[in-house]
C-alpha positions in Angstrom: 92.3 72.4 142.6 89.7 73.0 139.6 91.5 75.8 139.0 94.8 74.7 138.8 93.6 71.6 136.8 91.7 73.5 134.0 94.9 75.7 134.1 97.0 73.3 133.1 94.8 71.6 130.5 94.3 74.4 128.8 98.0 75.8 128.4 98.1 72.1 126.9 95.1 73.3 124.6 97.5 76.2 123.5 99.9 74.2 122.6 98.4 71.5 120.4 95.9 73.9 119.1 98.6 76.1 116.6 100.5 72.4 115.6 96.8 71.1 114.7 95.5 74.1 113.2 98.6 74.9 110.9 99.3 71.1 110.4 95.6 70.7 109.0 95.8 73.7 106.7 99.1 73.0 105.0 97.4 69.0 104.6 95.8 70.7 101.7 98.6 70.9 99.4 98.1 67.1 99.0 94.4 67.7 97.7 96.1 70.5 95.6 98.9 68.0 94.1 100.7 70.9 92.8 103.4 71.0 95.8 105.4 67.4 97.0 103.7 66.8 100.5 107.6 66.8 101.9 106.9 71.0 102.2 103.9 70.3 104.6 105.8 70.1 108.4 108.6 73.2 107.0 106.1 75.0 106.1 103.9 74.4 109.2 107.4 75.0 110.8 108.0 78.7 109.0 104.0 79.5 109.8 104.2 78.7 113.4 107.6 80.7 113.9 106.8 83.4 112.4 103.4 83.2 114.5 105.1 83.5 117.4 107.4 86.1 116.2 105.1 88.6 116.2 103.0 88.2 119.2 105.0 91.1 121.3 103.2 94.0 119.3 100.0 92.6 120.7 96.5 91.2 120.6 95.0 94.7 119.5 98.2 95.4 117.0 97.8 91.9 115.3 93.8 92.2 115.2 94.2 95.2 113.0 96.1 93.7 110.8 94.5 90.4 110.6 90.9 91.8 110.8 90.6 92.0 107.1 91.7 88.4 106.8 89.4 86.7 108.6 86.5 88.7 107.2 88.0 87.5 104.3 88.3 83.9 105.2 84.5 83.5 106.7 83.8 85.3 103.7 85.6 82.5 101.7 83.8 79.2 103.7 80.5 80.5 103.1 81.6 81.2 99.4 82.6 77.5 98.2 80.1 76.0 100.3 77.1 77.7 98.7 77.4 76.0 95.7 77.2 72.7 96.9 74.4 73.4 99.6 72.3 74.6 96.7 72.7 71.7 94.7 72.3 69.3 97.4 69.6 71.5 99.3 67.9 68.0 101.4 71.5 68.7 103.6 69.3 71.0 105.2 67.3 68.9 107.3 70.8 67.5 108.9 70.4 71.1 110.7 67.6 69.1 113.1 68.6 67.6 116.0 66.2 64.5 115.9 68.5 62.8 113.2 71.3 62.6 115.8 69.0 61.5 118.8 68.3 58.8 116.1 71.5 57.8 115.4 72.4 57.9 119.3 69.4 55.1 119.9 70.0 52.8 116.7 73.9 52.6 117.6 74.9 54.1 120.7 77.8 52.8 120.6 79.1 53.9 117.6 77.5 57.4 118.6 79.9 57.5 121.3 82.6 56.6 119.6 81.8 59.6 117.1 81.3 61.9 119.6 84.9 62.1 119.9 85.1 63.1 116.6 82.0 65.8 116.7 83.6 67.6 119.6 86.0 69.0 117.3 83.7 71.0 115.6 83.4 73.0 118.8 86.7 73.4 120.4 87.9 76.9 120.5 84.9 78.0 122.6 86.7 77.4 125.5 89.3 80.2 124.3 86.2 82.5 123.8 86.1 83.1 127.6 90.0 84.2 128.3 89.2 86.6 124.9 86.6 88.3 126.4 89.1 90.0 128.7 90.8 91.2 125.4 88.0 92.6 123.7 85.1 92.4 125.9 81.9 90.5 125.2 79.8 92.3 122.8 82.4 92.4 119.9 82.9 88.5 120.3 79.1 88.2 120.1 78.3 90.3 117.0 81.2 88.9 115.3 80.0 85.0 115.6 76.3 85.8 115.4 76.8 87.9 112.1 79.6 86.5 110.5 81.2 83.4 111.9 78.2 81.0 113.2 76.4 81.5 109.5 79.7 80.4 107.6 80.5 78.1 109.4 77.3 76.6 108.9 76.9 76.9 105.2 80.9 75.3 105.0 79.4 72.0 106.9 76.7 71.9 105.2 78.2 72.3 101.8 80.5 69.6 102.9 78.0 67.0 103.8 76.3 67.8 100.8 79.2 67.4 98.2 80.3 63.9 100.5 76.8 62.4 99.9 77.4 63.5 96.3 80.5 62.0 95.9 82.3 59.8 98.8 85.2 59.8 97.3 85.5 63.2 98.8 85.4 62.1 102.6 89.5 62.2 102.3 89.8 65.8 102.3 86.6 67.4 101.9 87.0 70.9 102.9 89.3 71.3 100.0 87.4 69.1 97.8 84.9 72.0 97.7 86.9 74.1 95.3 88.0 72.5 91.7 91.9 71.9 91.4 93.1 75.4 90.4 92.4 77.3 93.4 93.3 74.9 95.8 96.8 76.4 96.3 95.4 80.0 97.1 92.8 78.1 99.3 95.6 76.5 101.3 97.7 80.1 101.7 94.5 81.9 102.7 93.8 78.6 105.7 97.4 78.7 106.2 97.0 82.8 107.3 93.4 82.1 108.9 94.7 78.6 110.9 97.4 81.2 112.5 95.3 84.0 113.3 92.8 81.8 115.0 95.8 80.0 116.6 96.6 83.7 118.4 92.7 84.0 120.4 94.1 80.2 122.4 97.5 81.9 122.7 96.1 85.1 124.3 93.9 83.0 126.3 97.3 81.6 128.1 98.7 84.6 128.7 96.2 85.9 130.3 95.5 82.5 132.4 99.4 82.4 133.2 99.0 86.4 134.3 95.7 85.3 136.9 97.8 82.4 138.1 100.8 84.2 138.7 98.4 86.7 141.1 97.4 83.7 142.9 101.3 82.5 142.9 101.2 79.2 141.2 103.7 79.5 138.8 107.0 81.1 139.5 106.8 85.3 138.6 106.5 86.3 135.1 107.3 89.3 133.6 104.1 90.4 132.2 104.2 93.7 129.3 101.1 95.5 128.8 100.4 95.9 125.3 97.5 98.3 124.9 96.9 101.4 127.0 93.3 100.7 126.5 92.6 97.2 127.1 93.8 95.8 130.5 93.5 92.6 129.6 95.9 92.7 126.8 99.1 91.6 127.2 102.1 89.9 126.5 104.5 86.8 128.8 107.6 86.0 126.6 108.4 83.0 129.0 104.9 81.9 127.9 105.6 82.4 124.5 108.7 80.6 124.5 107.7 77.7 126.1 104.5 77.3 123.8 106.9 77.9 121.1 108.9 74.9 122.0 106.2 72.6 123.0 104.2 73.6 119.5 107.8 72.9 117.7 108.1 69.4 119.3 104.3 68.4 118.6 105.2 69.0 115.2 108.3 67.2 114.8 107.0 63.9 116.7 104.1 64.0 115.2 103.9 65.4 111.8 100.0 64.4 110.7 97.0 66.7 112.3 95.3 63.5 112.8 97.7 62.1 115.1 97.3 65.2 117.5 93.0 65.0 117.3 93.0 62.9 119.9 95.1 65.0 122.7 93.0 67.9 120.9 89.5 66.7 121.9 90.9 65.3 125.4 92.3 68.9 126.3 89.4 70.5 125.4 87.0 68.5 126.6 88.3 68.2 129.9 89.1 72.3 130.0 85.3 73.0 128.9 84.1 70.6 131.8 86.3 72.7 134.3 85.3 75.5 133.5 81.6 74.8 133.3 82.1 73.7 137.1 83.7 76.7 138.2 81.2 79.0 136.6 78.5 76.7 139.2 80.6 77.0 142.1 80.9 80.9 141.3 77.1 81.3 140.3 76.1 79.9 143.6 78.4 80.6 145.8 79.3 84.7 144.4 76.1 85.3 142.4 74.2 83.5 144.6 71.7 82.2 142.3 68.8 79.8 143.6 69.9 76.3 143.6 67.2 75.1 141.2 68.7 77.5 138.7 72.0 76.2 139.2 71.2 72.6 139.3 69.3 73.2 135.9 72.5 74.6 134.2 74.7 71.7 135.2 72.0 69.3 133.8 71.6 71.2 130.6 74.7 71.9 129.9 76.5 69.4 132.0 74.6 66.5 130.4 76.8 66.2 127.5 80.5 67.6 128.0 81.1 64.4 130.5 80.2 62.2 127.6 82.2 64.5 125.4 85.1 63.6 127.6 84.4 59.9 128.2 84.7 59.9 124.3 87.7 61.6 124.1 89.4 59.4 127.3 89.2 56.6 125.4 91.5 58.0 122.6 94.0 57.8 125.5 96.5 55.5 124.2 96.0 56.9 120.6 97.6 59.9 121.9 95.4 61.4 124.2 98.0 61.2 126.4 99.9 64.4 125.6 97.4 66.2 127.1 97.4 64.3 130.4 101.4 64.7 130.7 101.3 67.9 129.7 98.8 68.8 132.4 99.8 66.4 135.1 103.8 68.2 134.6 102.3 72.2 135.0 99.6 71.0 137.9 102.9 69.5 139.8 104.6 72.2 139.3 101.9 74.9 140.2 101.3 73.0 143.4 104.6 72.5 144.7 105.9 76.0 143.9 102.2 77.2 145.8 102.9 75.6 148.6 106.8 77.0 148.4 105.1 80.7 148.4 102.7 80.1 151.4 105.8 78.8 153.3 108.0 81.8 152.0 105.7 84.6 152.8 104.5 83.0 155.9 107.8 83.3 157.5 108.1 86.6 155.8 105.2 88.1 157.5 106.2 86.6 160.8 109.8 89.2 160.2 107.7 92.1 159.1 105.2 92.2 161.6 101.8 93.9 161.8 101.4 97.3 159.7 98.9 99.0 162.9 102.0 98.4 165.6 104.3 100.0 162.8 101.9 103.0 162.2 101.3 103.4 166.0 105.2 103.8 166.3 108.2 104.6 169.4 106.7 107.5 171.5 109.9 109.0 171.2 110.5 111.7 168.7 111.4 110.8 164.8 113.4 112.9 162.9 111.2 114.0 159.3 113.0 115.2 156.1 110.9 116.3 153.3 109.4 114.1 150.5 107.7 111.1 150.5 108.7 107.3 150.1 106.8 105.0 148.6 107.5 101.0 149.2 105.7 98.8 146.9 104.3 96.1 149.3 102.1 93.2 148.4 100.7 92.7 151.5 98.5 95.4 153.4 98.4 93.9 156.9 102.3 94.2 157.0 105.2 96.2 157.1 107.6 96.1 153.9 111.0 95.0 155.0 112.4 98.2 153.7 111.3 100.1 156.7 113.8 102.1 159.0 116.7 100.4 160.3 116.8 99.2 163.9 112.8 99.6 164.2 111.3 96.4 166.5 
């Protein structure tokens, strides 16, 4: 049930994650003020299509291609934040976590209220895990430890630094960082990084969707391997199709990156929780690790995510709720077409019978012609229907 929860949650993740990422990016043109703001849910529109277009060449294929860009564009954070980190350098102590213990115990209620808010700075981890099968982990690590964890870093802080600077610059102030004239390249260049970050959530769902389809929870999928390297690459175009819709509709209702943070931070949230207590379950249970060391993980880690999510549940009726329907729809549908599979092949092994009374076969005599025949099976313990006609 975990499983099938934190399933559907995050394919919900991978939907609202491309209409919030490419919504956010093309929110810049009303910083820039060179474009009317009427181009900012076509152009998302165009992005995301053509996003979508292109993921049957595959993960590797599209990595290659966009691998120079998001050098480019970690490259590009670091780059305008700089210049405001060094001219407001006392940012630097916001880098200590005592200030927000601080904050927790003077307002805690307000704290918790902004947690819902600070969460967003961390979603996409939860896609890390489903990439791993893509790349493996050692590429994921050196490429946030060396590149994407230090810009990321000097982009916040630059932020806070120019906001404390100049407040007026809390309505937009990524783009605030940069003086008018290069806001439009800024906006194409988070425009191109917003969709190739958008692919890492949307490989992580084809790659859940493939593992659930193993387990038959969904209905069967036809599943194309994309790299003869790379097992874990590959590509659904159900999946595609129906994220493609669902990302199309998110944008259309609606329209504002704001109005989808709160069914962001709820999805995520809630997938991040899952999976932290199925990685328990599987360290004790598989791993076998003592239960001291388990029981210190889930009060390390575990101490914060479920006030991460009671932050984010009570954005609920700001529309939080997507994210519930979304997953309550694909957990009722994974269920009931579950069960439907356990009855099917149930009464299917009953009319195939065992595979050892098969093997040990009639006494009598049994005509052989030469070559072989293979019968793809997916059961071991049971004779594929295909076998010789009239055999009981």
């Amino acid at each position: 049930m975990l499983g099938v929860i934190g399933a559907a949650l995050f394919f919900g993740d991978s939907v609202i994650t491309p209409a919030i990422s490419v919504l956010s990016a093309f929110e810049g043109i009303e910083v820039a003020a060179a474009v009317p703001d009427a181009v900012i849910v076509p152009g998302a529109l165009i992005v995301l299509t053509a996003l979508f277009a292109v993921r049957h060449r595959g993960t590797g294929g599209i990595g290659r291609f966009f691998g120079p860009v998001m050098a480019l564009w970690f490259l590009t954070l670091a780059a305008i934040g700089s210049p405001h980190l060094l001219a407001g350098p006392s940012i630097l102590r916001a880098l200590s976590p005592h200030h927000a213990i601080a904050f927790m115990a003077d307002r805690p209620f307000v704290a918790f209220i902004a947690l819902g808010a600070v969460v967003l700075a961390i979603t996409g981890a939860e896609a890390l895990y489903a990439d791993m099968g893509h790349f493996g982990r050692r590429p994921i690590a050196v490429a946030w430890l060396a590149l994407v964890l230090p810009a990321l870093v000097i982009n916040y802080l630059g932020q806070g630094a120019l906001i404390l600077a100049d407040p007026a610059a809390i309505a937009n102030p990524f783009f605030t960082l940069v003086p008018e004239a290069p806001r439009i390249p800024l906006v194409a260049l988070s425009a191109v990084a917003t969709v190739i970050a958008s692919q890492a959530v949307i490989s992580g769902a084809f790659s859940v969707a493939r593992q659930a389809t193993r387990l038959s929870l969904p209905p069967r999928l036809k599943v194309t391997q994309t790299s003869l390297e790379h097992g874990g690459q590959v590509y659904l175009p159900a999946i595609n199709l129906l994220l493609f819709a669902g990302v199309v509709i998110l944008v259309l209702v609606f329209r504002r990156s704001e109005a989808l943070a709160a069914a962001y931070g709820l999805a995520v949230t809630a997938t991040i929780l899952l999976v932290l207590a199925l990685y328990l379950l599987y360290a004790r249970r598989i791993l076998r690790r003592p239960l001291w060391q388990v029981a210190a993980l889930a009060a390390v880690v575990g101490g914060l995510e479920p006030l991460s999510l009671a932050a984010n549940i009570v954005k609920i009726p700001a529309g939080g709720w997507i994210s519930l329907v979304i997953a309550a729809a694909l957990t009722t549908i994974m269920l009931v077409w579950h069960r439907g599979a356990r009855i099917l092949f149930g009464r299917r092994r009953e009319l195939e019978g065992p595979l050892e009374q098969f093997v040990a076969g009639p006494d009598c005599a049994v005509r052989r012609v030469p070559g072989l025949v293979v019968y793809p099976h997916g059961d071991p313990t049971t004779v594929p229907l295909a076998r010789a006609p009239g055999w009981r």
